[in-house]
SERO-4910 file (N, C-alpha, C, O; in steps of 0.05 Angstrom, whole numbers):
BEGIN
 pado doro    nc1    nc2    nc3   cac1   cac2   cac3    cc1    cc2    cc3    oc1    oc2    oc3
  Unk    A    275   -234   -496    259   -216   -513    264   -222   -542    286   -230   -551
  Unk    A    246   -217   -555    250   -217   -588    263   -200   -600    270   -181   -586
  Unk    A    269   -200   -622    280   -180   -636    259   -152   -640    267   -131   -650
  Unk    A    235   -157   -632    215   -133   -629    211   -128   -616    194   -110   -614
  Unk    A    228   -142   -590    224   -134   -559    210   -141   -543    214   -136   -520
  Unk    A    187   -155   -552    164   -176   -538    173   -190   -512    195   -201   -511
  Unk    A    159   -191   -497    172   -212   -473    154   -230   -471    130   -224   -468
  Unk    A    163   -258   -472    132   -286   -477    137   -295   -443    119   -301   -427
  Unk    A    163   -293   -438    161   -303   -407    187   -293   -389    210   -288   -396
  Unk    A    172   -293   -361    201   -274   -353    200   -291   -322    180   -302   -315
  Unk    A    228   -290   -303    227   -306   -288    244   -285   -259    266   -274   -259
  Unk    A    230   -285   -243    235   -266   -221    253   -279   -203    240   -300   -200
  Unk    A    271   -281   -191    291   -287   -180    290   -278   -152    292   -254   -151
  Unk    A    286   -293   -123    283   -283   -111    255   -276   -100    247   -253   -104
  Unk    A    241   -290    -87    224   -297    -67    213   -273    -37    197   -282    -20
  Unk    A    222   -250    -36    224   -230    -17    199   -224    -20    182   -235    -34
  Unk    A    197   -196      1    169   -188    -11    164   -170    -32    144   -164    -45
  Unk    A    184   -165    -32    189   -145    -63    185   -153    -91    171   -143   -109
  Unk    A    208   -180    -90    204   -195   -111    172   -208   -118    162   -215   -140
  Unk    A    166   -208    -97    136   -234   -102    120   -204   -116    109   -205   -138
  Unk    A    120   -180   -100     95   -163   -110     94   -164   -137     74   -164   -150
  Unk    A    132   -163   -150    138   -155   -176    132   -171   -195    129   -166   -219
  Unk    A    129   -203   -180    125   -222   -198     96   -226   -195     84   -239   -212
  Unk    A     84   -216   -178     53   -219   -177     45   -187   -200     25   -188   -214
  Unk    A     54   -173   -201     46   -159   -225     47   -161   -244     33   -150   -261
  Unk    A     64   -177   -245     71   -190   -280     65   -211   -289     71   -215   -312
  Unk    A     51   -230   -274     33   -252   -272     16   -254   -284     17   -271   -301
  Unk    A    -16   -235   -282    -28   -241   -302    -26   -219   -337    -41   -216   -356
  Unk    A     -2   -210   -331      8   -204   -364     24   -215   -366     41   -199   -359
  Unk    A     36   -236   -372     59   -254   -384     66   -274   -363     71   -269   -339
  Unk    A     65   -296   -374     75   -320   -362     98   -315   -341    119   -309   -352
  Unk    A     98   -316   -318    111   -307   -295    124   -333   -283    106   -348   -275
  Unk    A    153   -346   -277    151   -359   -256    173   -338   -232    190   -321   -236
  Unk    A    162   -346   -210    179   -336   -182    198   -358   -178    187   -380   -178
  Unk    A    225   -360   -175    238   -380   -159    251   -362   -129    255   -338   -125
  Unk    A    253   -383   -114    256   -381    -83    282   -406    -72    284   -430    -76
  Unk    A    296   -388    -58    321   -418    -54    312   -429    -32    330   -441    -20
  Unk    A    286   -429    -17    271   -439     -1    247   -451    -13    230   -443    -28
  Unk    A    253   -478      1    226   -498    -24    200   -497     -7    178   -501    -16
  Unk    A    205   -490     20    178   -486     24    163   -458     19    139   -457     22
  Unk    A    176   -437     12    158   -412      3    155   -422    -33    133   -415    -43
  Unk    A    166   -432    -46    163   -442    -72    142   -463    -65    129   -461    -86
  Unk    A    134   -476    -56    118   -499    -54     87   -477    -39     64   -483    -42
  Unk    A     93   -461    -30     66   -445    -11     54   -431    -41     32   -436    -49
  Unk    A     73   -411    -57     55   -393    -75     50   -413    -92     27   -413   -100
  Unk    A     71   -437   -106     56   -461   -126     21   -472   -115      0   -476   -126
  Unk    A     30   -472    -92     -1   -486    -85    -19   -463    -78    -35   -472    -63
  Unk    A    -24   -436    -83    -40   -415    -84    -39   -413    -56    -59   -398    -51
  Unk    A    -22   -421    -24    -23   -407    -13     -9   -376     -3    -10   -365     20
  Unk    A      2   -368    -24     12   -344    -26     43   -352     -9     52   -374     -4
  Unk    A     57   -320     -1     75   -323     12     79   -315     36     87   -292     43
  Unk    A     72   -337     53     64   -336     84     96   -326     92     97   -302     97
  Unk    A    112   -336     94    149   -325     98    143   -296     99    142   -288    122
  Unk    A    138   -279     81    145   -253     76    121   -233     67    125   -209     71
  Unk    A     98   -242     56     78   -233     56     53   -235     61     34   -227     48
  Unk    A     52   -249     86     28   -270    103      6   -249    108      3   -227    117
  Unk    A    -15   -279     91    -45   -268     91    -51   -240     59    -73   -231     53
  Unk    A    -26   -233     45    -33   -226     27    -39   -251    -13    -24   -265    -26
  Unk    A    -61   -246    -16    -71   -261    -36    -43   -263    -65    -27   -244    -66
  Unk    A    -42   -277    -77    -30   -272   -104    -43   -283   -126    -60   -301   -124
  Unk    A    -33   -271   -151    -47   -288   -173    -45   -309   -185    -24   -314   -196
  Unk    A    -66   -329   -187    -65   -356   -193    -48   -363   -218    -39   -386   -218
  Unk    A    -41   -347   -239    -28   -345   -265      3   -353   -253     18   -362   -270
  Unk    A     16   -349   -224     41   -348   -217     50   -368   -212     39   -379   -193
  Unk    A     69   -380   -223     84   -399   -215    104   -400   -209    120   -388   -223
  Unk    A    115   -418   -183    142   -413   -174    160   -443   -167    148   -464   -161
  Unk    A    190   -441   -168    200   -468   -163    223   -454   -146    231   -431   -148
  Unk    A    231   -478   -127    251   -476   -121    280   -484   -142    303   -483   -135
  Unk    A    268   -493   -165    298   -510   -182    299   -486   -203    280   -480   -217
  Unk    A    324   -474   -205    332   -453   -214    335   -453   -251    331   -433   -266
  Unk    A    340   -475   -257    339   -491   -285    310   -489   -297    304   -488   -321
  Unk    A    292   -489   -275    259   -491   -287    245   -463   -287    223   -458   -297
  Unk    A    262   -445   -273    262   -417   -273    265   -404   -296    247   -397   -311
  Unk    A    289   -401   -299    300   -384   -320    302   -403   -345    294   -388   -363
  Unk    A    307   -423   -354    303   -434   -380    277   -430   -389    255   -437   -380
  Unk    A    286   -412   -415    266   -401   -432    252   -377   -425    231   -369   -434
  Unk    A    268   -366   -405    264   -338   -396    273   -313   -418    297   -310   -423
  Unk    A    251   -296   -431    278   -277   -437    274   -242   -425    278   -221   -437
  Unk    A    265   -248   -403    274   -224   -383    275   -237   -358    259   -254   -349
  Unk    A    293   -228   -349    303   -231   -305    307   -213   -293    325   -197   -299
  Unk    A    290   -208   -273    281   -197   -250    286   -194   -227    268   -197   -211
  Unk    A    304   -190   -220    335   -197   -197    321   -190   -172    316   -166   -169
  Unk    A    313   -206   -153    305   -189   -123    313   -202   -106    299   -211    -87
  Unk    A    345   -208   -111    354   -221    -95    371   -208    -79    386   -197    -96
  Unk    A    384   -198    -48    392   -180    -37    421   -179    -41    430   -201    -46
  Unk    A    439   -159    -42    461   -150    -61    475   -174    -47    481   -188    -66
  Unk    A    483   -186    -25    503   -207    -10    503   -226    -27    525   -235    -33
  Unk    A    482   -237    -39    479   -254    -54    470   -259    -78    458   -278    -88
  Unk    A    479   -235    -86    471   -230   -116    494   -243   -138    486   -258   -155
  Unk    A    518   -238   -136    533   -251   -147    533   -282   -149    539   -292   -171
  Unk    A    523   -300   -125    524   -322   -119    504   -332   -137    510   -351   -152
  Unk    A    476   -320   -136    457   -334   -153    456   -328   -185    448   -343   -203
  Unk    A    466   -302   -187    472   -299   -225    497   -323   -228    492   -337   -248
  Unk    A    514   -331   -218    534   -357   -221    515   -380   -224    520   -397   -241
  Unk    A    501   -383   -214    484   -409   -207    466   -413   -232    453   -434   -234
  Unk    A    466   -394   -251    446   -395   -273    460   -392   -300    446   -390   -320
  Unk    A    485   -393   -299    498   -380   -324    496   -404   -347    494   -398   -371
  Unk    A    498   -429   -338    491   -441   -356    469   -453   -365    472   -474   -378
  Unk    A    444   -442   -358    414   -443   -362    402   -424   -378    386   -428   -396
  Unk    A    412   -398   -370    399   -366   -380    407   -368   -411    428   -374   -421
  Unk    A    383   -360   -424    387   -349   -451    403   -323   -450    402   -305   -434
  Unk    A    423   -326   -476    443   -303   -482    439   -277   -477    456   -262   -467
  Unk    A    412   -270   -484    407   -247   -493    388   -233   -481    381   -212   -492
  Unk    A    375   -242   -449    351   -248   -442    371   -217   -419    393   -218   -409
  Unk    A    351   -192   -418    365   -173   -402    356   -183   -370    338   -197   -362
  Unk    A    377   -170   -356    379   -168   -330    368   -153   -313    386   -141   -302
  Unk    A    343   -146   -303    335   -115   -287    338   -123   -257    326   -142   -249
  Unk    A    352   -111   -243    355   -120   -208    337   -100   -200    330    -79   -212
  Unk    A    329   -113   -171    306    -93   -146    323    -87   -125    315    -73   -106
  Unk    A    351    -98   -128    367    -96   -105    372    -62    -96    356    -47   -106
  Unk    A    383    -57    -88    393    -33    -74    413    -23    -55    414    -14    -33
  Unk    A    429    -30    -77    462    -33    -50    480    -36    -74    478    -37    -99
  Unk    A    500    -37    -54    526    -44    -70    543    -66    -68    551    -72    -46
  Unk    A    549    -76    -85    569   -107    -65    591   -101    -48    609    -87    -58
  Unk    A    592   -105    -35    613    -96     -8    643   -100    -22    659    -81    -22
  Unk    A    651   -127    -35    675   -130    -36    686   -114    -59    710   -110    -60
  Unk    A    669   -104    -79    680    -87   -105    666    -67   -102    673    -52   -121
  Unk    A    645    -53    -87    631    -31    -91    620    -24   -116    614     -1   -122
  Unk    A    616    -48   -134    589    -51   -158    567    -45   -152    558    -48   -129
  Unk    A    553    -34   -176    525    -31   -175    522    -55   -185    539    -69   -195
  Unk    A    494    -59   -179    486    -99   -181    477    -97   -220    469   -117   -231
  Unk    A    482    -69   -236    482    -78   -260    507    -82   -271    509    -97   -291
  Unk    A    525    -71   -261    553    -82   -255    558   -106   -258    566   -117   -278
  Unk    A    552   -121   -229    557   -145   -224    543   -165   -247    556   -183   -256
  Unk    A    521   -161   -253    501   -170   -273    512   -167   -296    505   -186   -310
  Unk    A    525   -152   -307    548   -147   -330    566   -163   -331    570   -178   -350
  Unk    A    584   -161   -305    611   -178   -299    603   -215   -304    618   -233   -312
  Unk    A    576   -217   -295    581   -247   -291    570   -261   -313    574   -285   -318
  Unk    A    554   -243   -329    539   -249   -354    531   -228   -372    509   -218   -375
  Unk    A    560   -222   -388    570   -209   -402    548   -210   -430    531   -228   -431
  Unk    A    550   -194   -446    533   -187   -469    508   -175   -475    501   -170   -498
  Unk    A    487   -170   -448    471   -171   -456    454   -141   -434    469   -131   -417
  Unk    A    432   -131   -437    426   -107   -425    423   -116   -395    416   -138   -387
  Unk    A    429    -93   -382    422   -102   -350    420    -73   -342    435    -55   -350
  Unk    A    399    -70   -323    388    -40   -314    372    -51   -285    377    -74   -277
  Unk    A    351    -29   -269    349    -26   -247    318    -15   -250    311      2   -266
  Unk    A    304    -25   -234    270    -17   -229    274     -7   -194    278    -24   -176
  Unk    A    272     16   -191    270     32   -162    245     49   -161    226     50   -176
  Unk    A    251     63   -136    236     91   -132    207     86   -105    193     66   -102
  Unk    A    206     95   -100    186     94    -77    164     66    -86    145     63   -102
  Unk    A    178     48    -65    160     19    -78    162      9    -45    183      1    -35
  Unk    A    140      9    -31    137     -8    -14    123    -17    -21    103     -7    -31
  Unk    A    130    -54    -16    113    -69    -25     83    -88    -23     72   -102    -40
  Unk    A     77    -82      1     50    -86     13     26    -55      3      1    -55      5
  Unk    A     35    -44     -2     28    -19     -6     15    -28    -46     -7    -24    -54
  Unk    A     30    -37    -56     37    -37    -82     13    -76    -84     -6    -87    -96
  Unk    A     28    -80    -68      7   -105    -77    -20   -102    -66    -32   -122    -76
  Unk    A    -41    -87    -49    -51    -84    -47    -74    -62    -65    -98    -57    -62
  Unk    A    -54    -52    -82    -64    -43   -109    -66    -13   -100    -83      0   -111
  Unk    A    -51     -3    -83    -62     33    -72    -41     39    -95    -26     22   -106
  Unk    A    -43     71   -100    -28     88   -117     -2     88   -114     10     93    -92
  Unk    A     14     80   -144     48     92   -126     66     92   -157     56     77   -174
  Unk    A     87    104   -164    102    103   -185    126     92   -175    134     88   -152
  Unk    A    142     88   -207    166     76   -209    184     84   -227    178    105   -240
  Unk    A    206     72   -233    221     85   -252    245     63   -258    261     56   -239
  Unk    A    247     55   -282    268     35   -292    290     51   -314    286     66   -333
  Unk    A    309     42   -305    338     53   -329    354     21   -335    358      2   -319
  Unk    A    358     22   -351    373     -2   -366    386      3   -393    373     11   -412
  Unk    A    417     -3   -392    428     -2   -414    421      2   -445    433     15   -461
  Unk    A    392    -17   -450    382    -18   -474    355     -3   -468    338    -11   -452
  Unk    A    352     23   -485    326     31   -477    297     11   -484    277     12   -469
  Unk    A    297     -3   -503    281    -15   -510    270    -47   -480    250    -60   -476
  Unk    A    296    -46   -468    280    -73   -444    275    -49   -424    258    -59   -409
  Unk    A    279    -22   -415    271    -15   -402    232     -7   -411    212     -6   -397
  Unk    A    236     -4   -435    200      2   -449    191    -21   -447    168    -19   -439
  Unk    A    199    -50   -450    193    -76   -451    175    -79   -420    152    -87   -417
  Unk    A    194    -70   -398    186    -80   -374    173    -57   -365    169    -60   -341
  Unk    A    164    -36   -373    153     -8   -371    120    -21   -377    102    -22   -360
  Unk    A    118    -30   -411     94    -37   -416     78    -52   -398     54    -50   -396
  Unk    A     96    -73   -381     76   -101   -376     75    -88   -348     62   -102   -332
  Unk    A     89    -61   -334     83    -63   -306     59    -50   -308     39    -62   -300
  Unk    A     56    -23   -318     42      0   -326     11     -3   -319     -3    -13   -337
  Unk    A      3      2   -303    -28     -3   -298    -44     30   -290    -26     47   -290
  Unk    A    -67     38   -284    -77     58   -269    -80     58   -244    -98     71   -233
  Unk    A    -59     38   -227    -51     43   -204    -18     46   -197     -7     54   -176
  Unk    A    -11     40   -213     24     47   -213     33     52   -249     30     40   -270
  Unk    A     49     81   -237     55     95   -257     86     92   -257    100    100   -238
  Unk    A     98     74   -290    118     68   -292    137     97   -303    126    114   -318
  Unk    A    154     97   -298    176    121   -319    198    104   -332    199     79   -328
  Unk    A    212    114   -343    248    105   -351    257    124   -347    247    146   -342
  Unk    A    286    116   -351    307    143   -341    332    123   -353    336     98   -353
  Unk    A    344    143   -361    371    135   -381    395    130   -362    414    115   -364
  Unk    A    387    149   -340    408    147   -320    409    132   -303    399    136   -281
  Unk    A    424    107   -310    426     76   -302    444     84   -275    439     74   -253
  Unk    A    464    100   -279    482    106   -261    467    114   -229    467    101   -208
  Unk    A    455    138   -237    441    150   -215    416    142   -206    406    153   -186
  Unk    A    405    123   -220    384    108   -207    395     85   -184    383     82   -162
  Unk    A    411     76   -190    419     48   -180    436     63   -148    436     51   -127
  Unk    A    454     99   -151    464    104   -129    442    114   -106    439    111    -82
  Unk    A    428    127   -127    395    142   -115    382    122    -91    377    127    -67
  Unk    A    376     90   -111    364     71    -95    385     57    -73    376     43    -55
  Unk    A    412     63    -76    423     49    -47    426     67    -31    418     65     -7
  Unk    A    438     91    -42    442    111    -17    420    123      2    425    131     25
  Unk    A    393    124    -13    367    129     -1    371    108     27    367    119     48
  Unk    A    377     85     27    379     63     54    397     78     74    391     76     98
  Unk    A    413     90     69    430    101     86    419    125    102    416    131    126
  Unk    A    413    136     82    391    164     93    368    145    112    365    152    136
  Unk    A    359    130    106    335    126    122    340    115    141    322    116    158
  Unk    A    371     98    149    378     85    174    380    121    197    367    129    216
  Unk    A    406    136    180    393    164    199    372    169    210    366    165    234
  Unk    A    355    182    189    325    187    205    319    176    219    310    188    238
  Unk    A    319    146    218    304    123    244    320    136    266    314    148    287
  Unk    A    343    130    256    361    140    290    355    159    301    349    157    325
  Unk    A    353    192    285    342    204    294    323    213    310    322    231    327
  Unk    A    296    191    295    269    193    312    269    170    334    258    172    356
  Unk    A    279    154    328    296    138    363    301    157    374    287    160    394
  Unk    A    318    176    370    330    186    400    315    220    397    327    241    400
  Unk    A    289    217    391    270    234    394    278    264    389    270    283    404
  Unk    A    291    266    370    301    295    366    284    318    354    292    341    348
  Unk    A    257    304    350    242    326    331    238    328    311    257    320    297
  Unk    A    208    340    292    208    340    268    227    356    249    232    349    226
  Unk    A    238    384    264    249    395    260    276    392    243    282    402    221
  Unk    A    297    369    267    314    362    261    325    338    246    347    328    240
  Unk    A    289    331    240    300    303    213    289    312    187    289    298    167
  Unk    A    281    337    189    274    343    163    295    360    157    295    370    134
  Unk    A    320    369    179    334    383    171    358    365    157    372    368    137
  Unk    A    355    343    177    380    313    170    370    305    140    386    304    122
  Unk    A    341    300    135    339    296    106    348    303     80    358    291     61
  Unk    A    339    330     86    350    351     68    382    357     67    396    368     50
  Unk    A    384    352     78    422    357     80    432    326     73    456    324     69
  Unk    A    416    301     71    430    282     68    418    282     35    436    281     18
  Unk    A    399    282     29    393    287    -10    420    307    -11    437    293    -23
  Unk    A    429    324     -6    453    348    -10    474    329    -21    487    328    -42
  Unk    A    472    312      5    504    293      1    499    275    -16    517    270    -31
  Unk    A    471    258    -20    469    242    -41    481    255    -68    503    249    -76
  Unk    A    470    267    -76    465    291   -105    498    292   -101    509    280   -119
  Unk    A    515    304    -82    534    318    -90    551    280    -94    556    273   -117
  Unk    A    555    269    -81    561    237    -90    561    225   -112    578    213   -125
  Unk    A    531    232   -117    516    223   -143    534    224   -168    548    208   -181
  Unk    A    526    253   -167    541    273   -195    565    266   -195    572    255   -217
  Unk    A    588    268   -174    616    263   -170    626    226   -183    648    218   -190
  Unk    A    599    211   -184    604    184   -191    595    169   -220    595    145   -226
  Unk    A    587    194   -235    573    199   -256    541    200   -260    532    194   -282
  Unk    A    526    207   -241    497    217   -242    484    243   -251    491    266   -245
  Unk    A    463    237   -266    446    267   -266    440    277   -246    421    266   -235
  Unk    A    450    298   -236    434    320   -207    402    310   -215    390    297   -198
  Unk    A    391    314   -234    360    312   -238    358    280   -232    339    275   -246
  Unk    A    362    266   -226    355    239   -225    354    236   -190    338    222   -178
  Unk    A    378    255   -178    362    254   -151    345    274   -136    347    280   -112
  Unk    A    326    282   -156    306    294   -149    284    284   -160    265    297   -168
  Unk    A    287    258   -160    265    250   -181    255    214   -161    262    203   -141
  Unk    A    241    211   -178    239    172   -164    259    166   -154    256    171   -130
  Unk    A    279    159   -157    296    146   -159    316    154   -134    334    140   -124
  Unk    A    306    194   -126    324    198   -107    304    205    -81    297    190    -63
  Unk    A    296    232    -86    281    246    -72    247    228    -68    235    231    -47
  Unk    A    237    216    -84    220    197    -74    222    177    -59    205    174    -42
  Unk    A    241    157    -62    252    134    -50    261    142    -24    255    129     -4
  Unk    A    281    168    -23    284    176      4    254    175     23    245    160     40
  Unk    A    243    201      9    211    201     28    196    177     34    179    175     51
  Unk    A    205    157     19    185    137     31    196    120     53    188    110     75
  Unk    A    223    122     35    237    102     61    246    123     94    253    111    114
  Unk    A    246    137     94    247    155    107    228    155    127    235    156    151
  Unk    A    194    154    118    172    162    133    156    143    142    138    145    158
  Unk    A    167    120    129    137     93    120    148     72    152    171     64    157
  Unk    A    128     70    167    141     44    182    144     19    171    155      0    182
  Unk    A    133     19    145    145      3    130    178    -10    128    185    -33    128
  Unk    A    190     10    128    223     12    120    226      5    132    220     14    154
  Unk    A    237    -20    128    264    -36    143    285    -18    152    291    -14    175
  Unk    A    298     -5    128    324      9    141    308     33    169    320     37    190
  Unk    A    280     47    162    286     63    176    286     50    214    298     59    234
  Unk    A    267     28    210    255     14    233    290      3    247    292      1    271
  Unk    A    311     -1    232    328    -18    242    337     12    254    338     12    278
  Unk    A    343     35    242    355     56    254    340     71    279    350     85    296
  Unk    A    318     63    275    298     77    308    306     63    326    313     75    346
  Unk    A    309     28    327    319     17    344    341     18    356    347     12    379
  Unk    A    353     26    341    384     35    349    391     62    362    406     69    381
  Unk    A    371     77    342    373    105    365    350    101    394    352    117    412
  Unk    A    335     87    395    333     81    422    352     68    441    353     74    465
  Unk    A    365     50    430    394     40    455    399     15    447    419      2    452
  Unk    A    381      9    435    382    -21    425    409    -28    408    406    -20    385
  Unk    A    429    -39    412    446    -52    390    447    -65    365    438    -87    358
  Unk    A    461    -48    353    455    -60    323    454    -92    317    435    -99    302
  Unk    A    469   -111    323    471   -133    318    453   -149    336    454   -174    335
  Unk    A    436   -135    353    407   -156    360    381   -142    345    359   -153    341
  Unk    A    386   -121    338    364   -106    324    357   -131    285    337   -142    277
  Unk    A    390   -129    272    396   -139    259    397   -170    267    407   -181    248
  Unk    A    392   -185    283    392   -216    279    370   -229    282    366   -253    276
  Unk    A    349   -206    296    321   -211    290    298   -209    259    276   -216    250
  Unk    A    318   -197    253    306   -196    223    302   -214    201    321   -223    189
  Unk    A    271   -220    194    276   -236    169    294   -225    140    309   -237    124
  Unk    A    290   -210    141    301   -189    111    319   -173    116    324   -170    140
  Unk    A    331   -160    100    358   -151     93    352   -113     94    339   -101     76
  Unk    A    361   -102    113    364    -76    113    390    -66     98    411    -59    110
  Unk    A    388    -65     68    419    -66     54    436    -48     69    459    -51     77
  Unk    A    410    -19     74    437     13     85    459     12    101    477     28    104
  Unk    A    452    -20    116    474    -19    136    504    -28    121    525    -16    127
  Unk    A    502    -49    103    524    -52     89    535    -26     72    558    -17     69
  Unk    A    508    -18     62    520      5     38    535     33     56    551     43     41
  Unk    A    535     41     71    543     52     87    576     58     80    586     79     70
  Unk    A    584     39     87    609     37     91    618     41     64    635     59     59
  Unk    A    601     18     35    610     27     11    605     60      3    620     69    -15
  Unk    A    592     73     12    590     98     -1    616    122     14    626    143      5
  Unk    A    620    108     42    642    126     46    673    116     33    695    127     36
  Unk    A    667     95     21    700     93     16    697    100    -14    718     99    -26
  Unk    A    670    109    -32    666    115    -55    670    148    -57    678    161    -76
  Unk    A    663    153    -35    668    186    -23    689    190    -29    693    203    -50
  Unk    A    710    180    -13    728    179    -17    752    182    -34    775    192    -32
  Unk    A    737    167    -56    756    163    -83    749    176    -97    757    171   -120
  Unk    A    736    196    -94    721    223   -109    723    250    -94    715    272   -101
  Unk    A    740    244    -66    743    276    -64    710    288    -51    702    312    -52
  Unk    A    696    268    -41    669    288    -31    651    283     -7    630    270     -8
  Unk    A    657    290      9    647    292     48    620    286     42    606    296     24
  Unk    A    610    262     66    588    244     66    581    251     95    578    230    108
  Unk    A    579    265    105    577    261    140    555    251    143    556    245    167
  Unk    A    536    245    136    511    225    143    515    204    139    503    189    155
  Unk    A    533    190    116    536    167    115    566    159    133    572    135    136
  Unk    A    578    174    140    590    171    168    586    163    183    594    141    189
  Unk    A    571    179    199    557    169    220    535    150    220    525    144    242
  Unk    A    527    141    200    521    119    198    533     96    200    523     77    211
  Unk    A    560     97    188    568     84    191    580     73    219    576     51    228
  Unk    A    596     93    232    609     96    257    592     83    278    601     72    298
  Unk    A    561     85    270    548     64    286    537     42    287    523     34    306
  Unk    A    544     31    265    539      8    260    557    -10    254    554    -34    261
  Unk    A    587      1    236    615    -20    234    627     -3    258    649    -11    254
  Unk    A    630     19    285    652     25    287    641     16    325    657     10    343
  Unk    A    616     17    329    612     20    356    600     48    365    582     47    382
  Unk    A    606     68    357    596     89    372    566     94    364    550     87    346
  Unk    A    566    112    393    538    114    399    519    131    381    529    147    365
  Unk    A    486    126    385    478    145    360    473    171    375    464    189    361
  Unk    A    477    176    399    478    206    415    499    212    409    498    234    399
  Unk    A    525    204    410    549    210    403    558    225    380    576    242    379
  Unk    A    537    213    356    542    219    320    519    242    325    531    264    325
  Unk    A    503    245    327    485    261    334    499    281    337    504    293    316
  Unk    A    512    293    364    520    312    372    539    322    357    538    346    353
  Unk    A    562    305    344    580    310    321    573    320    295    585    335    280
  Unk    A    546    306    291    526    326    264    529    351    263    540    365    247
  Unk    A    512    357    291    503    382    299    526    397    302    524    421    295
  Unk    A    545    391    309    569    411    318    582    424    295    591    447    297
  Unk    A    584    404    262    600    411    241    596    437    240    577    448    251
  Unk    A    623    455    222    617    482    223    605    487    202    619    480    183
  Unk    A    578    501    193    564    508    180    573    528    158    584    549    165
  Unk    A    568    523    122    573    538    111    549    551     85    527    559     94
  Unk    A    554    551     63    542    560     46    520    530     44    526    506     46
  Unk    A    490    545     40    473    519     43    476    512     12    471    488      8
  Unk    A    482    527    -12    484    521    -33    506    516    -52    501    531    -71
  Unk    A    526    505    -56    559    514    -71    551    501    -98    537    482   -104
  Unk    A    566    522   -112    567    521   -139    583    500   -156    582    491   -179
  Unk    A    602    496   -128    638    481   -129    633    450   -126    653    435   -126
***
């Protein structure tokens, strides 16, 4: 970016279907390239046949260009667009450090936490390339939905308010309505912990329990988000907003969701690690899971949904098992002040 904040060209990182919608939106407003660590989805959207891998049979715009060589990416980039999934997020900000302009901010699409330090990926984006703004674009974004041009909002927080307005302007259309939010913190917990919530629900509606009782699991798991949130430095208002309470609902309801689709399968009987090895893409909630209960933890604040999430996916037990253990906790004030 310029010293006026202008962005002449920006380079999306990460080939998903997420990444491509993001870089197909930003395509014909600013010189766009996509890189992909797969040369044949880099070689399919270069030659205008879009991205058959991950978004087959959807069109993109001819203005987009993509490489697999990471040097032809980001040199002369000065915004990056991270949609690369949290496992390997560290790996590929390494791979660019001596290419990337100084000053050029960081915004990730990821949604998780890195397993081995329990960073948020602006964190990690900090740690590995120090100096410069790095923030987070979330909130109810499925992305077939979004590239097909139907209605939907968003919401970006980033260290420097000015690259969050930067990447605000060029998304901003009359079919997706951009926000900011200062609260870098609670956007980034909003957008991973929402995966966790939605691996629940799936399970739940796997093992057919009713509308009843996943709108009751919902609502009590935003409770635990929010009370997490705040305890890890978030605005309560940020998870009622995009970032919490939207992102939940979508991932929650959409057969879209990966996380929720991996959790139906599982609450039907299916095992996590064949549900998970069929997959092209990355259901983060299952990793984040585990990070949010040992984050619980270090804060003093009971997660039982992300428990039992977990318990069935790192521990073995069953999702009738966590189920019944839900239901049994002893019930108290639906609201504390404490």
């Amino acid at each position: 970016m310029s010293s006026g904040g202008a962005v002449s060209r920006v380079a999306v990182i990460g080939a998903g279907s997420w990444g491509t919608t993001v870089a197909a939106l930003l395509a014909p407003v600013v010189p766009t390239v996509l890189w992909s660590r797969r040369a044949d989805v880099a070689t399919d959207v270069a030659a205008g046949r879009g991205n058959r891998r991950y978004l087959d049979g959807y069109t993109l715009p001819s203005q987009l260009e993509a490489t697999d060589d990471m040097g032809l990416a980001v040199r002369g980039a000065d915004l990056l667009v991270m949609g690369v999934p949290t496992h390997g997020f560290r790996q590929v900000l390494e791979s660019m450090v001596d290419v990337v302009g100084p000053k050029a901010p960081i915004i990730s699409l990821a949604k998780g936490f890195e397993r081995s330090t329990g960073l948020r990926m602006s964190q990690v984006a900090a740690d590995v390339l120090p100096g410069r703004p790095v923030g987070a674009l979330t909130g109810p974004n499925l992305a077939r939905e979004i590239l097909e041009g139907r209605s939907a909002a968003t919401v970006i927080a980033a260290t420097d308010p000015s690259a969050a307005s930067a990447l605000q302007g060029l998304l901003a259309s009359d079919r997706l309505r951009v926000y900011t939010n200062d609260d870098l913190v609670g956007c980034e917990l909003g957008g991973a912990l929402k995966n966790v919530i939605a691996l629940a629900a799936g399970m739940a509606e796997g093992l057919d329990t009713g509308d009843n009782a996943r709108a009751a699991l919902i609502t009590r798991a935003l409770a635990e988000m929010t009370r997490l949130g705040v305890a890890l430095g978030g605005d309560p208002m940020t998870f009622v907003g995009l970032a919490g309470m939207g992102d939940v609902m979508a991932t929650c309801m959409s057969p879209q969701s990966r996380n929720r689709w991996v959790g139906e399968q599982v609450g039907r009987g299916a095992s996590p690690d064949s549900v998970l090895a069929d997959m092209d893409q990355v259901a983060e909630g299952v990793r984040t899971a585990a990070v949010a209960c040992e984050m619980a933890d270090t804060v003093g604040v009971e997660v039982p949904v992300a428990e039992a999430v977990r318990s069935v996916f790192d521990e073995g037990r069953s999702p009738t098992e966590v189920w019944s253990m839900l239901m049994s906790r002893r019930s108290g004030p639906e609201v504390s002040t404490t």
